[in-house]
N, C-alpha and C positions, 0 to 999 in steps of 0.2 A: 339296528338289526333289520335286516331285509324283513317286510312286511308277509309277502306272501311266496308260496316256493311254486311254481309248475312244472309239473313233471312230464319229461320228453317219453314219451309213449313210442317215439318212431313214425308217426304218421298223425298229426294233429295241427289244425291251425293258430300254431304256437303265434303267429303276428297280430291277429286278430284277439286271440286272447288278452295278449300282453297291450295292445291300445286299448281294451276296455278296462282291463286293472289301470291302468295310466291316467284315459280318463276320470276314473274314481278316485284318483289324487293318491293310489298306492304303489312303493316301490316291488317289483317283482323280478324272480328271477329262475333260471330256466334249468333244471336240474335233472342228472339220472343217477345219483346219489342215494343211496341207503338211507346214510346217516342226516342227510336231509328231510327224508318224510318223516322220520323216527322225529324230529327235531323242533319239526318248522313248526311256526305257530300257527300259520293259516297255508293250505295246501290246494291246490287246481288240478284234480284228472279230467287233462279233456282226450280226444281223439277224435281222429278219423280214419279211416280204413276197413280193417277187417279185425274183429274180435280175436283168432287164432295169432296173426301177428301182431297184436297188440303183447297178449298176451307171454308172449315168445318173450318180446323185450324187458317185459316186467320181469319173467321168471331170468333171464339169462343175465338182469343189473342187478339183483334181488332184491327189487323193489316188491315183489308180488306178498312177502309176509305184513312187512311194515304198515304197508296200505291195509291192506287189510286189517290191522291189529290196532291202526290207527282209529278207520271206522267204526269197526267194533265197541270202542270209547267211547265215542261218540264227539273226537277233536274233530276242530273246526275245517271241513272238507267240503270243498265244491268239483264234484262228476260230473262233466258232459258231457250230450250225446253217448257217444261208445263208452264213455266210463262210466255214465249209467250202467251199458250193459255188462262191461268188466265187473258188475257186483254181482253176480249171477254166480248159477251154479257151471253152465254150461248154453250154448249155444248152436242153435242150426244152421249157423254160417259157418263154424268150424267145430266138424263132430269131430267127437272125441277129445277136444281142447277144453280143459279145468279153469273156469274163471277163478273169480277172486272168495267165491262164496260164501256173501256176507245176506244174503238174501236165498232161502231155497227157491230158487228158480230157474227156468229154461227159458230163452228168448227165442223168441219166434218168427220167419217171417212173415210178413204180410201177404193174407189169403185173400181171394176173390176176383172182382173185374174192379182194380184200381191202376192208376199209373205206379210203379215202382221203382226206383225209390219214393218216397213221398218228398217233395222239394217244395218247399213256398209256407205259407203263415196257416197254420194253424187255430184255433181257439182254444186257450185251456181253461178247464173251469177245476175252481180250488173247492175243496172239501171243507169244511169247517173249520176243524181241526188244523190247519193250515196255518202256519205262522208268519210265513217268510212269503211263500206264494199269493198272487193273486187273479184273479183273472184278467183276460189280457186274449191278444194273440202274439205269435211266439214264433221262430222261424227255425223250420223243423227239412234235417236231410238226413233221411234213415231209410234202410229198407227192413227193418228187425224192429222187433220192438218187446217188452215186456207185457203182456196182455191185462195181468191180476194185479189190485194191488196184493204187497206182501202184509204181513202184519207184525202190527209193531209202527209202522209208519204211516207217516196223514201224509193224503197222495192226491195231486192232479190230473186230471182226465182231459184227451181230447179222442177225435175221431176219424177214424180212415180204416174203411172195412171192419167196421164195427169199433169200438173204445178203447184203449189203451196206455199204459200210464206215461201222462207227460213229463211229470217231475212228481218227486215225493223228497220228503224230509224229516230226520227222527235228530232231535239236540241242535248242535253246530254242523250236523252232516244234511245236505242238500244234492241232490243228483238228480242233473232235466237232461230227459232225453230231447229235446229241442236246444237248440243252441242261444244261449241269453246274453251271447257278447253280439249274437247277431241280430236280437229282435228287436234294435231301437232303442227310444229312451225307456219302453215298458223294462227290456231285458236288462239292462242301465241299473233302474232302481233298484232289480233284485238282485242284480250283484251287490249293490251297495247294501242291500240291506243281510245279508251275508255277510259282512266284509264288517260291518258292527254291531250284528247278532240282534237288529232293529227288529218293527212288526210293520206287519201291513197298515196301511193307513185307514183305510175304508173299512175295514171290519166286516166286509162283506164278500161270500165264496162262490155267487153266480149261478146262472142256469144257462143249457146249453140245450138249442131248441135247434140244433141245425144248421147248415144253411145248403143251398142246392149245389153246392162242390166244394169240397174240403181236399186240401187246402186251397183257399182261394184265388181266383185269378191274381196275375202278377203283371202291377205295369212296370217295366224295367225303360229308362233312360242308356242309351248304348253312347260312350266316349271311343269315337273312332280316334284315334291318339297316331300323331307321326313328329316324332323331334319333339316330344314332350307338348304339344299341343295340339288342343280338338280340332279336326277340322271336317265338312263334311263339302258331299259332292254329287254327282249322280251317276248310278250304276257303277260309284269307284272313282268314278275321274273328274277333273274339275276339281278340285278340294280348295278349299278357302275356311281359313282360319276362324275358330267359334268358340274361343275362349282355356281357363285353364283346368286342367282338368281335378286338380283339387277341390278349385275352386266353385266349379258347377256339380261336382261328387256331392259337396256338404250341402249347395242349395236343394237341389233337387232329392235329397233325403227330408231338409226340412220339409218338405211340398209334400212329401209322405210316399216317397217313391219305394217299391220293396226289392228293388235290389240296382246295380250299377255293375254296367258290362263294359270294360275296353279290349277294345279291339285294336290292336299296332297294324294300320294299314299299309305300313311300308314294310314292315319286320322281314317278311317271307320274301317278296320281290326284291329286295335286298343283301338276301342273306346274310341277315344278322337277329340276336335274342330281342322280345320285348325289353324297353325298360324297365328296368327293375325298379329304377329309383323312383320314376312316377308310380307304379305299384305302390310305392312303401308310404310316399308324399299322400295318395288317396287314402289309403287303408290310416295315417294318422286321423282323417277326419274324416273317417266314415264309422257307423254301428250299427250297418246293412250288410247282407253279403254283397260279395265282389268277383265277377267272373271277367279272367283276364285270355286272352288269346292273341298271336299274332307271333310267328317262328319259332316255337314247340317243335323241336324233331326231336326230342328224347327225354326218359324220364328224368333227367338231372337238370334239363331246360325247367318243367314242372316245378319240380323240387326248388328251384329258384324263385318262381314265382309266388309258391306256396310261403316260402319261407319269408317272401316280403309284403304278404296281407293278400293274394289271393285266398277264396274258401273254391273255388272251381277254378279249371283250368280248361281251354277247347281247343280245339286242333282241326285243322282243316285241311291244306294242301299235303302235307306230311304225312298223314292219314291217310291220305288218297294213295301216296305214292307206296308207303308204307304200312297196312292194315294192320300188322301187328302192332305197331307202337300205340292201339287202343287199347288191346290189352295187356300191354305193362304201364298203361299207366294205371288201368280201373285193379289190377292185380296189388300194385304200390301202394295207391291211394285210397282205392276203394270207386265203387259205379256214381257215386252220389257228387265224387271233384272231379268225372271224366264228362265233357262237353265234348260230343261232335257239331261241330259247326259244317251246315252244308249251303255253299252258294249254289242257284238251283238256276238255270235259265231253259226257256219254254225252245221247244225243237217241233219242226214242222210234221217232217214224217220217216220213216226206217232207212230212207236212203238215206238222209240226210245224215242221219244217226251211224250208221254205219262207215260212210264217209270220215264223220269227226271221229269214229274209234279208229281206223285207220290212222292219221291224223298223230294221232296222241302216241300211238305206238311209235310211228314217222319221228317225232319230237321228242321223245324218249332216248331214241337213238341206241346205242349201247352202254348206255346207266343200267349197273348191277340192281336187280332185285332179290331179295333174298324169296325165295322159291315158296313160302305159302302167301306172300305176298302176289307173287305173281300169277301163283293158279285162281286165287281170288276175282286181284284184277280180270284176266281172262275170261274167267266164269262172269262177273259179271257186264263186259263187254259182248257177251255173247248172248247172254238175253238181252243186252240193248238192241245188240243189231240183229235182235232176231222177232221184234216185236215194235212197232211205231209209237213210242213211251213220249210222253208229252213233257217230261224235261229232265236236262242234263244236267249234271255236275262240273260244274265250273272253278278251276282252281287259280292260285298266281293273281287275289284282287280281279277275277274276271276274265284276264288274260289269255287263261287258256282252256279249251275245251277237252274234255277226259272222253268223251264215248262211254259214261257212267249213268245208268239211268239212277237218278236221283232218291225214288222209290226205294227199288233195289238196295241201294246203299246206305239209306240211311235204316233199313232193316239189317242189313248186316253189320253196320256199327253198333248196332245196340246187343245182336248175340255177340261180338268181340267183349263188352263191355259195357258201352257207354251208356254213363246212368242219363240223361239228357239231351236232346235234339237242339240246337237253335238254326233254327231255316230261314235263310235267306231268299228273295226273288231277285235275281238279280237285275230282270228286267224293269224291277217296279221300283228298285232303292231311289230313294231318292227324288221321285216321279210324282209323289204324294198321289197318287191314283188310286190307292188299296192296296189293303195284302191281296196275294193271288190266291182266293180262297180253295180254287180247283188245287191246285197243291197241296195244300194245308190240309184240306179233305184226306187226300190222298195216303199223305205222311202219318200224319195221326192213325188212320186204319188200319195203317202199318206196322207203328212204334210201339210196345209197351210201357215206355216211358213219357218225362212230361217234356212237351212240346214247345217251343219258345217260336212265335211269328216276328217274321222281322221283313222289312223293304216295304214302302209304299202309303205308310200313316201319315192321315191328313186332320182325320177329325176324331172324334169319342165314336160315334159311329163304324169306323174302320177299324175300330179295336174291338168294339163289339161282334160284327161281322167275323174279324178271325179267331174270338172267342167260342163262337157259336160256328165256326169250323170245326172248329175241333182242337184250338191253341191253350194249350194251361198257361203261356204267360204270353204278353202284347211287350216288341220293344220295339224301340222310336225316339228317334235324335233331331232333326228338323223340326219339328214341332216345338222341342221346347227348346233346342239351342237358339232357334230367331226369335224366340218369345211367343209365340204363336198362340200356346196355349200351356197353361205353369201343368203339373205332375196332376197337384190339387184339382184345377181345373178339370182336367182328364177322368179324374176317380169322383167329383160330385156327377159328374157329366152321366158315365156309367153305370151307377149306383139311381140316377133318374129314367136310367133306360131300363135298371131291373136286374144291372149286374151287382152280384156280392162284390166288393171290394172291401181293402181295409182301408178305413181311412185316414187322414193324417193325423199322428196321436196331439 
């Protein structure tokens, strides 16, 4: 008998789930079956997206009683993330949409001056009462959240804009709004200890005193990936081979890396899809998140890589050409799997600028744009070339210059959607000289979401500097593909300079 059932929600990272049931040494399997939640002995709501379409899909397979009649039981059920919040009454991401109402409550988004979504690790501290949970940090992508705990349930707490519940558990039913296929061997355990109704080992439910940014800085390892192998180069060019990309995914998690980014730096200059099957080849040994990008022109591109162990997806030339395909995919997916990736390079002054929009138009040539795409564009060539902006949007691995000031755009990718920035220099990749902080400044001031630095790391130092830009995560590929310096190294390094980091468990 199949071990445990997952239920297809519509928008969940079904691949990522199903390797950490895997690695737990149980079979699983992938359902939208009634008679399946009524049945199963052990059950997975995960999701991601939006609450209302979630919701949609349960109600339209009619799964939406079962589950809920299940929990109610108190049969052995694991909620992630959004299926956390699918036990609710209702939610402010979609009014008027009926959760599964198995808790009275209303989910909320997050208020204040925080980046939003919330992306990166967390701390949760368990309550006493606690069986299953322990403290830990935990790898959290939400913009909503349940605030209270409910009652009836022993609940873990973490914090961003004040406290809110990480995970709670009443019986066999466990539901964390952080995702625990993604938080390493910590989130590891407590599947496993779900999976056969175990306790915590330590006996102990923690305090939680802080720390000066939640969730914590992120150092990410970036696999620039071409023909199934890493390779790297500078400013794009030059590439030479730096190993496989599974195979440096799993070290550089042991090293206690908090998440792994590839990039297909041929995909788009090409025109053809990422690979999917290196996607799938990583995602078996990895239990980090994974942000994949490289010729994304649509949501079905997405939906591909989703489906083969991404938890993000990022998009960059496409985007440029195309504004709207950011928001079908944050509309599809949700803000929290949409990555704008912008490669950024530094411009002298407004002629110059105005020239290269020129330029881009010239090279354009008469390729259809579908018309709010194009007013976009336009609008924002027009404050480039209307204002001496210190750097442009570079699309094509570099090749080609847009007349985009970089600012600009990466503000307007985030009202499209996108829950995430990662910025490139493009003048600095590779250069080990530094991130260009004057950027990052800039971008950051801009964004309300969280920030990823990228081109230019040489030391612990240079990651700190673009932390104290204004970066929520540092990523960097030359450093540790030549051995230069391990993940670990980088995160003692930091953590001696006085940044929180998490370290390797």
């Amino acid at each position: 008998m199949t071990a445990v059932v997952v239920i297809r929600t519509g928008t969940a990272n079904l691949a990522s789930v199903l390797a950490a049931l895997g690695r737990a040494g149980v079979e699983a399997r992938v359902t939208d079956d009634p008679r399946d939640a009524e049945g199963a002995e052990r059950l997975v709501l995960p999701g991601v997206g939006s609450f209302g379409a979630a919701m949609h899909t349960l109600n339209a397979c009619g799964l939406a009683e079962p589950l809920r009649r299940r929990i109610l039981e108190g049969r052995p059920t694991l909620a992630v993330c959004l299926g956390l919040q699918l036990l609710a009454e209702s939610s402010d991401e979609s009014p008027g949409v009926g959760g599964l109402g198995v808790i009275p409550a209303r989910i909320a988004r997050f208020s204040g001056r925080v980046r939003v979504p919330q992306l990166g690790w967390n701390r949760v501290v368990a309550s006493p009462d606690c069986r299953l949970i322990e403290p830990g940090w935990a790898y959290y992508a939400n913009s909503y959240r349940l605030e209270a705990p409910p009652s009836g349930w022993a609940c873990a707490t973490s914090d961003h804009a004040g406290p809110f519940v990480g995970a709670m558990e009443r019986g066999r039913v466990l539901a964390c709004q952080f995702h625990p296929e993604l938080s390493g061997a910590w989130g590891g355990r407590l599947i496993g200890r779900w999976l056969r109704g175990g306790h915590r080992s330590d006996g102990s439910y923690g305090t939680y005193e802080g720390t000066a940014r939640t969730p914590l800085p992120r150092v990410i390892p970036c696999l620039d990936v071409r023909d199934g192998r890493i390779v790297k180069g500078v400013r794009f060019a030059d590439l030479r081979d730096a190993g496989d990309p599974a195979e440096r995914a799993a070290l550089y998690e042991a090293q206690g890396a908090d998440e792994i980014v590839i990039l297909d730096v041929s995909a788009t200059p090409e025109g053809r899809r990422t690979a999917v099957e290196t996607v799938r080849r990583v995602r078996g040994v990895l239990s980090i998140p994974l942000t994949v990008g490289g010729g994304v022109r649509a949501a079905d591109d997405a939906a591909a890589l989703l489906d083969a162990g991404a938890d993000k997806v990022s998009v960059n030339t496409a985007a440029v050409e195309r504004p709207a395909l950011i928001a079908e995919l944050a509309e599809r997916f949700g803000a929290q799997c949409t990555v704008l990736a912008i490669d950024a390079a530094g411009r002298k002054n407004a002629e110059d600028t105005e020239m290269s929009a020129e330029g881009a138009e010239t090279e354009r040539g008469s390729e259809p744009e579908p018309p709010e795409s194009a007013s976009a564009l336009r609008a924002l060539r027009s404050v480039s070339a209307a204002s001496a902006f210190s750097w442009e949007v570079v699309t094509r691995s570099g090749s080609h210059r847009t007349g985009l000031d970089a600012v600009a755009w990466a503000r307007r990718g985030c009202e499209l959607g996108a829950g995430e920035v990662l910025l490139t220099s493009f003048d600095r990749d590779g250069t080990r000289e530094g991130y260009d902080l004057g950027l990052l400044r800039a971008v950051s001031a801009a964004v309300p979401v969280p920030l990823i630095a990228s081109g230019g790391a040489d030391t612990p130092e240079h990651l700190k500097h673009a932390l104290d830009a204004g970066a929520d995560a540092v990523l960097a590929a030359s450093i540790f593909h030549d051995g230069q310096h391990t993940v670990a190294d980088v995160k003692f390094a930091l953590a001696a300079l006085g940044v929180d980091v998490r370290m390797p468990d």
